[in-house]
N, C-alpha and C positions, 0 to 999 in steps of 0.2 A: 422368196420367189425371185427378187432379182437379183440378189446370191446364188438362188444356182442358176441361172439364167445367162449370168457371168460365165461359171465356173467354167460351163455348157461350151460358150465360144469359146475359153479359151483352150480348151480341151479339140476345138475342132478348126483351130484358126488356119491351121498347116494344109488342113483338106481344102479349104477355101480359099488358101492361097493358090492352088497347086490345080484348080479346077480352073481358077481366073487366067493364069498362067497358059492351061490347054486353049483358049479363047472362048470359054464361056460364058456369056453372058452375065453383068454382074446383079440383075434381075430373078434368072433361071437361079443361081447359084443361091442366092437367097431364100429362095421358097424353099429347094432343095434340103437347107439347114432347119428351116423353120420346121418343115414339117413335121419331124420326127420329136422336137420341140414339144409344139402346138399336141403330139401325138399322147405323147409322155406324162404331158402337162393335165390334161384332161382325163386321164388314165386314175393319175394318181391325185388329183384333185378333188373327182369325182370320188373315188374312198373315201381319201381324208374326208371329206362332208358327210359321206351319207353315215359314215360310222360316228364322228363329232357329232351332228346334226341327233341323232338315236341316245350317242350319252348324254348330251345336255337334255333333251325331252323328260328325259328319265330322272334326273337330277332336278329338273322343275318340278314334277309331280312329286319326287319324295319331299320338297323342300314345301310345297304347297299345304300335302297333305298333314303336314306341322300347325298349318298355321291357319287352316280353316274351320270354320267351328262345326258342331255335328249339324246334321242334316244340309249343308250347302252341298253344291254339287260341283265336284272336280272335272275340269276342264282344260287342257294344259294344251289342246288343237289347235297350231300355226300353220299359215299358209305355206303348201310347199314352195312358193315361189320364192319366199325367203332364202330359202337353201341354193338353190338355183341360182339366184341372183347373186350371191355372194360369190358361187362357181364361177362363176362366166365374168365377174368382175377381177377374180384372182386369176383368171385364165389370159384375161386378155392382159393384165400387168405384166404375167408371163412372156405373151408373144411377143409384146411390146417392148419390154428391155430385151431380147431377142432381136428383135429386127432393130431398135436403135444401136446394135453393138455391130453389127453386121454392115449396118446399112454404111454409119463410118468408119468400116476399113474398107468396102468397096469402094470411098471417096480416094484412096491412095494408088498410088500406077501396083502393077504386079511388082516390077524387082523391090517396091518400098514394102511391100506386105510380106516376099519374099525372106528380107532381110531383118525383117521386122522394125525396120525406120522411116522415117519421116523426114518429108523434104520442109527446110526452112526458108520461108520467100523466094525458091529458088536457085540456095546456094548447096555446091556441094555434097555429097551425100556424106554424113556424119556416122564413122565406125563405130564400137563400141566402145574401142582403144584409141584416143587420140594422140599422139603427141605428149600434146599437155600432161593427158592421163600416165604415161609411161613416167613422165618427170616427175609426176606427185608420188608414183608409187616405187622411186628411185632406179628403173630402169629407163632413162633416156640411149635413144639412139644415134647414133652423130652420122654425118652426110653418107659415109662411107658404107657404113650398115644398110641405111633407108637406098644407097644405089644399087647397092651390090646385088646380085638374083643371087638365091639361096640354090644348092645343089640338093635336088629330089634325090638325088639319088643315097644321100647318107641321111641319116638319121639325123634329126633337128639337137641337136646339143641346147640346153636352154644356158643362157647367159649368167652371172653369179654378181651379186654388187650387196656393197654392202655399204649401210646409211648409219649414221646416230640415232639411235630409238628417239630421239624426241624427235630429230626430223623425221625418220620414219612412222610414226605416228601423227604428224601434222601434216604429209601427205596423203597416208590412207583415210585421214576424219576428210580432207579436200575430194579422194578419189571418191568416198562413198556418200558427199553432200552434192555433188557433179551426180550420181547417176541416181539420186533419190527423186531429185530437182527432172531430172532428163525425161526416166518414166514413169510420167503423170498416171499412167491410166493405173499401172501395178502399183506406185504410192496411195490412189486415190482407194483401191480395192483392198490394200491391207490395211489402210486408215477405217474403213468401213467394216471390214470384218471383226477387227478390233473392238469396234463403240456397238457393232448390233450383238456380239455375241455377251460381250461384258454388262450391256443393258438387258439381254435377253434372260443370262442368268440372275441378273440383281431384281428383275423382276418376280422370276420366280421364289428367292428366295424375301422377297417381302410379301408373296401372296402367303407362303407359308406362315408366315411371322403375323399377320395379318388373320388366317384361318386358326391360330392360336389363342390372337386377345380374341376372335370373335367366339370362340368355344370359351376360355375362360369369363367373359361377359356373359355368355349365356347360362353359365353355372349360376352368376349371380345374381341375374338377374330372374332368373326363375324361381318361382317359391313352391320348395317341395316338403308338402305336409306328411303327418303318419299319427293313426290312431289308431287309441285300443280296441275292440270290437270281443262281440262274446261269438265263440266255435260256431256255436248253435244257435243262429238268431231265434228260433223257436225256444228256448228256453227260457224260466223265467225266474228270476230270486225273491229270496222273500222280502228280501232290502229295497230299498229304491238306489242304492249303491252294488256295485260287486266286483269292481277292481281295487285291488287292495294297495292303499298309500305307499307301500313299500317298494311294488310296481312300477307306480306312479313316479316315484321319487328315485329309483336306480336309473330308470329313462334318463329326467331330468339331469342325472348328475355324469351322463355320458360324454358331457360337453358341446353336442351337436345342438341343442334345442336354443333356437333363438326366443321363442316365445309361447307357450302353451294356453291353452283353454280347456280349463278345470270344471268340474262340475263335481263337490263332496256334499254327500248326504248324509244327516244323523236325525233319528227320531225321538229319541229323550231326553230331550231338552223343555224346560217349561221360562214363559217369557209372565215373571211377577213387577208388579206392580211395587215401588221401593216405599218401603215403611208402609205398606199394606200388609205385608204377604199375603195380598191375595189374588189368586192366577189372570193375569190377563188374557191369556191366550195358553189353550194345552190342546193336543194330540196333533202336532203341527211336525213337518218338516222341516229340519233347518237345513238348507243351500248355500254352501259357500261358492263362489263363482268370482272368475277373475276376471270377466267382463259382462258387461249387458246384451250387447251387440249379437249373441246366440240366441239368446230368450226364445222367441220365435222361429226358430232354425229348425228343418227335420232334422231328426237324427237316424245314423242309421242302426243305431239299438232297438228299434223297437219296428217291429215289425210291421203293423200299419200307424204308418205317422204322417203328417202334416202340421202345415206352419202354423202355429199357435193365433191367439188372437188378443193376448196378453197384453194389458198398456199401463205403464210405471209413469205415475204423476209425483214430482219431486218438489220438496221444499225448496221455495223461493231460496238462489244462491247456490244449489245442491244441483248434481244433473249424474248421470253416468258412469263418471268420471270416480263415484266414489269407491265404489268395486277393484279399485286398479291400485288403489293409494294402500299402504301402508302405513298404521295407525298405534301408536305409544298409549298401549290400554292402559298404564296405570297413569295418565296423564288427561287422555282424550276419549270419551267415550266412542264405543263402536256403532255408526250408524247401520242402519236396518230396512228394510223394507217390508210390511205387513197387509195382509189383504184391506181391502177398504172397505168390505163388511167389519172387520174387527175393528179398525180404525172409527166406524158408529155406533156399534154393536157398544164397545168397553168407554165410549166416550174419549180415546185418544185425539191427541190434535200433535201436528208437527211438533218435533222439538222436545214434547216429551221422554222422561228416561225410566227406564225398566231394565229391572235385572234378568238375564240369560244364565239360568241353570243349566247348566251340563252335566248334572251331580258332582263328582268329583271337584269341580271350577264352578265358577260362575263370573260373569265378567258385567260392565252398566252396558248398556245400549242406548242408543237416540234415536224415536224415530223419523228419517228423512223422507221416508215417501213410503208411497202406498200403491196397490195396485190392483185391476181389474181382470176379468178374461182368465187364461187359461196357457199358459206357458209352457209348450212340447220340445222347444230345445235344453229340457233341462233331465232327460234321459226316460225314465218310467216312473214317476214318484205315485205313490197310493193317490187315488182317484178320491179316497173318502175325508183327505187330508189338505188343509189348508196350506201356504209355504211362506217361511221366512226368508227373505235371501240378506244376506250379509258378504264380507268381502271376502273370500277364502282365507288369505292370509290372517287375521284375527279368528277365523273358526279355527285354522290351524293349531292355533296358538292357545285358544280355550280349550281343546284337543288334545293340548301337548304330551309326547308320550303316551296316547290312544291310537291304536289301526282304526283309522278311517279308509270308508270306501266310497271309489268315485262313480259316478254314471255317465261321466263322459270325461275323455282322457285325450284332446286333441293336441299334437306338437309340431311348428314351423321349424323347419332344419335352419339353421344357421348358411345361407347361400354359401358362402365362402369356405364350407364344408361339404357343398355339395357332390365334391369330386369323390368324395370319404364316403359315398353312401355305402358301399359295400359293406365298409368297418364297423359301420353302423349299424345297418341290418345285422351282421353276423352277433354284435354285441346285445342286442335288443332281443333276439331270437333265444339268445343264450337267459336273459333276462325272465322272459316270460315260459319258457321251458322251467325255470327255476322256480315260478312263483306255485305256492303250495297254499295261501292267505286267501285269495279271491274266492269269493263265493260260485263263481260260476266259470270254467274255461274258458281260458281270453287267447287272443292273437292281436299279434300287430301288423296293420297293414299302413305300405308307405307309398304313399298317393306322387310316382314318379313320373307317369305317363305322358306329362307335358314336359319334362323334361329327356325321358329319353324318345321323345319323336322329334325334337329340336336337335339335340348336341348326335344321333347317334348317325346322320345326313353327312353332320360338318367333322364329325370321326372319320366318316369313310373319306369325304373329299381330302383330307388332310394326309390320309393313310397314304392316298395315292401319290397326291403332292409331296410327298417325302419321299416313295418308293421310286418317281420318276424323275426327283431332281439328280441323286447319282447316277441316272441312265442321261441327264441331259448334261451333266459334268463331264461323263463319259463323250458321249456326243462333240462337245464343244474341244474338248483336247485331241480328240479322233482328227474332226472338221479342221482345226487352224492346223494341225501337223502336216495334214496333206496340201491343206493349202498354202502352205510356206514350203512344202517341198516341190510342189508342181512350179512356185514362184520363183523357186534357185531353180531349178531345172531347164527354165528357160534361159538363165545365164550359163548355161553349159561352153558356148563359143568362148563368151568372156572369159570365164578359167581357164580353157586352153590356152588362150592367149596371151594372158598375165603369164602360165607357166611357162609358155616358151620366149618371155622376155625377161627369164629368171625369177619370177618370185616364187617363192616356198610354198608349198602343198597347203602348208600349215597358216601360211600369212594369207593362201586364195580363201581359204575358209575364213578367217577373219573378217576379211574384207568383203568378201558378199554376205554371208553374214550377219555383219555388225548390222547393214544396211535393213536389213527385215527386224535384227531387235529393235534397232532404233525406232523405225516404223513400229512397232510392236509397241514399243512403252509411251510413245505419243499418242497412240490408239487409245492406251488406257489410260492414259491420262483427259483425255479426251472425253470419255468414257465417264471417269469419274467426276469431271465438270459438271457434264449432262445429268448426272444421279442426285448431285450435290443442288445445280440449279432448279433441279426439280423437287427438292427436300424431302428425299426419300434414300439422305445417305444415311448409313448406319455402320458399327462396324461390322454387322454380320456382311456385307458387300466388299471385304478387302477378299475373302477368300473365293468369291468370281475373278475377282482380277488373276491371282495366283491360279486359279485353274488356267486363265488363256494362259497366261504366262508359259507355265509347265507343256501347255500344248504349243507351241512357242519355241520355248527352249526344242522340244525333241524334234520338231519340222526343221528347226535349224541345223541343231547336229544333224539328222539324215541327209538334208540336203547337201552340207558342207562334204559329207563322207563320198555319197553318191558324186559330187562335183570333180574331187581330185583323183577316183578310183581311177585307175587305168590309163592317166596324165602321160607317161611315155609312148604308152602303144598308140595314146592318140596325137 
């Protein structure tokens, strides 16, 4: 806003010189300017809000609606006054560098606003061409010249001299540090256009940067689950298993699964008494399971379910924990869990060991604990059947080279494969279309929902923030070209007048010029201070600098070209 504010006056300084000039009041003449100002300002002020103001509302509620749980109630209704207020604050900044720009040039007589100069404690009015200035740029004038009246009537012949490059280069670096110094307000505007455009765009390119690790963290930090489920939850097998291990295990081996929750059922197995042979426990279920923490959990295989009510009492030193370990059966035996009627019924006590028939195998057992109640996170197991639970990995293993089936088939994706879920899905889909072993048609369903109502918000805000940084690249090389040509443009007297004391077309481009690069790469330097001291430099922030630059460089050639076109006829 106080960029164009600027741009504003100076775009309008000639009218207000030229009004003061007719004896207009320098009050009238003021308001005169402002109005259309104050007009413009509020016009487009007013858009920009109401249309900001509607996408940010919008972008709260999608970013809300991520992050509240079900049944709360969304509410994202702010005071209009908010918007309002931000208006009338940006409006009056407006008017405000507006009339502080106006107010002092009206502090200067007419011929000073005229000529566009400034008187110094009251000495002499200062041209743009001094003297001085003609000797640094190797056209000095001797008495004879400075007396002489030039004849209107022929055409101005301009003068020809000719310097050693090093001194003619140590006069044009003196001519163009003399008018950098001289005008303050155009040094002080292209120093600031320089550091707001160069921070304008290094900021957007860290928001981008920033909307990047924030999607990438939220990949990871989200856990997105996927399990087997049967087509038809109405259906019902005859197993207490009916996903087939091979199912189970091409999942597994797709590389995504950070950690899965098993449930393998088998029914003929008998649990003997050692150097008895006689049966401790028969028509029982044996459960391999690779955690406890489900026991109790609905599932959703089975049509009416609820949390179980199931409680596992463990041998002192034994806890939970044992389900998850992996165990050297010919070394260690496999511990167990058994009902705690059996546990009174056969006279068992902790600690004891019995053999686990699997026909084929059979492996020792220990038992660690014992259990009560009624256990519904363990899929549908026969109602008329007691359960062993043991560690999946060791039923595996008793198992080996048998299809077993699961009755539940839970998997955590690996976060850092989140981005992969497509790959995934398509690979899985491909999996279970292939399975022909399952006792009952299965599908996989992948529980993403909380992940795509978080990342699919900061997808779009990202989209845009990329779609709009080359439009504001564009912007920013548009904006500094014009404003570096408007800023030679007012040196137009000056180049006449270099030319008609002999300097080259070529050396007037130069030398006005050099004077906006130079302002130009102090800017950015300037610029990259400010980035640096704020620690927010990176290298993705050299190539803002190279866009002013570029918008720079072409404000310079236009203006240098526009400056000497037409140098004779004028």
């Amino acid at each position: 806003l106080v960029l164009a504010a600027v741009i504003y006056f100076k775009l309008h300084q000639k009218e207000f010189s030229i009004a003061r000039a007719l004896g207009v009041s320098s009050a009238r003449v003021i308001r005169w300017h402002l109005v259309p100002v104050m007009l413009l300002g509020i016009m487009g002020i007013g858009v920009g809000s109401v249309l900001g103001w509607h996408r940010a509302l919008g972008q709260i509620q999608v970013t809300l609606s991520a992050l509240i749980h079900d049944g709360q109630e969304l509410n994202v209704q702010l005071s209009a006054g908010i918007p309002v207020l931000l208006c009338m604050m940006s409006w009056i900044v407006l008017g405000v560098t507006a009339f502080v720009c106006y107010a002092t040039l009206s502090r200067h007589s007419v011929m000073d606003i005229l000529y566009e100069t400034r008187k110094n404690r009251g000495a002499t009015r200062k041209t743009d061409i001094s003297p001085d200035s003609a000797d640094t740029l190797g056209a000095s004038l001797t008495a004879a010249d400075v007396a002489e009246t030039p004849d209107t009537s022929a055409p101005v012949q301009p003068a020809k001299h000719t310097l050693p490059y090093r001194t003619r280069f140590s006069y044009l670096a003196r001519f163009t540090r003399r008018h950098v110094f001289r005008s303050k307000g155009r040094t002080f505007l292209t120093l600031a256009v320089a550091i707001i455009f160069i921070l304008a765009l290094g900021w957007i390119q860290r928001s981008i940067d920033r909307a990047e690790q924030s999607i990438i963290d939220a990949y990871e930090s989200v856990s997105v689950e996927a399990e087997i489920l049967k087509r038809d939850s109405l259906n019902q097998a005859k197993q207490p298993g009916f996903i087939s291990s091979s199912t189970v295990d091409a999942i597994l081996s797709t590389g995504f699964v950070k950690e899965s929750e098993l449930v393998v059922n088998a029914t003929d197995a008998k649990l003997i008494r050692i150097l008895e042979d006689t049966r401790a426990m028969s028509a029982f279920t044996l459960c391999g399971i690779t955690n406890a923490n489900h026991l109790n959990r609905e599932t959703r295989n089975v049509v009416l379910s609820s949390a179980g009510d199931g409680t596992i009492t463990y041998q002192d030193g034994w806890d939970a924990s044992m389900f998850e370990a992996d165990y050297d059966l010919e070394t260690t035996p496999c511990p167990v869990v058994i009902p705690e009627a059996v546990l009174t019924s056969q006279d068992i006590s902790f600690g004891d060991e019995l053999t686990l028939d699997a026909g084929l195998q059979e492996m020792t057992v220990v038992v660690r604990g014992s259990y009560t109640g009624q256990f519904d996170g363990l899929g549908h197991p026969p109602a008329n059947r007691s359960l062993v639970l043991m560690p999946h990995s060791s039923m595996r293993t008793l198992y080996d080279g048998r299809e077993l089936f699961y009755s539940i088939a839970k998997y955590v994706i690996e976060p850092t494969m989140n981005r992969e879920l497509g790959t995934f899905r398509v690979a899985t889909e491909q999996i279970v279309e292939n399975d022909t072993k399952s006792h009952l048609a299965i599908r996989l369903v992948i529980w993403d929902e909380e992940l795509r109502q978080v990342i699919e918000p900061m997808d779009k805000n990202l989209t845009l923030m990329k779609l709009f940084y080359p439009v504001a690249q564009l912007a920013v090389i548009v904006a500094t070209g014009i404003i570096t040509l408007l800023s030679l443009l007012q040196k137009t007297k000056t180049a006449f007048l270099l030319h008609i004391l002999g300097i080259p077309s070529r050396t007037v481009q130069v030398v006005l010029g050099s004077e906006q690069v130079l302002l130009g790469l102090v800017g950015s330097i300037l610029g990259i201070l400010v980035i640096i001291a704020s620690g927010n430099w990176s290298v993705r922030t050299v190539p803002c600098v190279l866009v002013y630059l570029l918008g720079l460089a072409i404000g310079t050639v236009a203006g240098g070209i526009s400056l000497t076109r037409d140098q004779n006829h004028a």
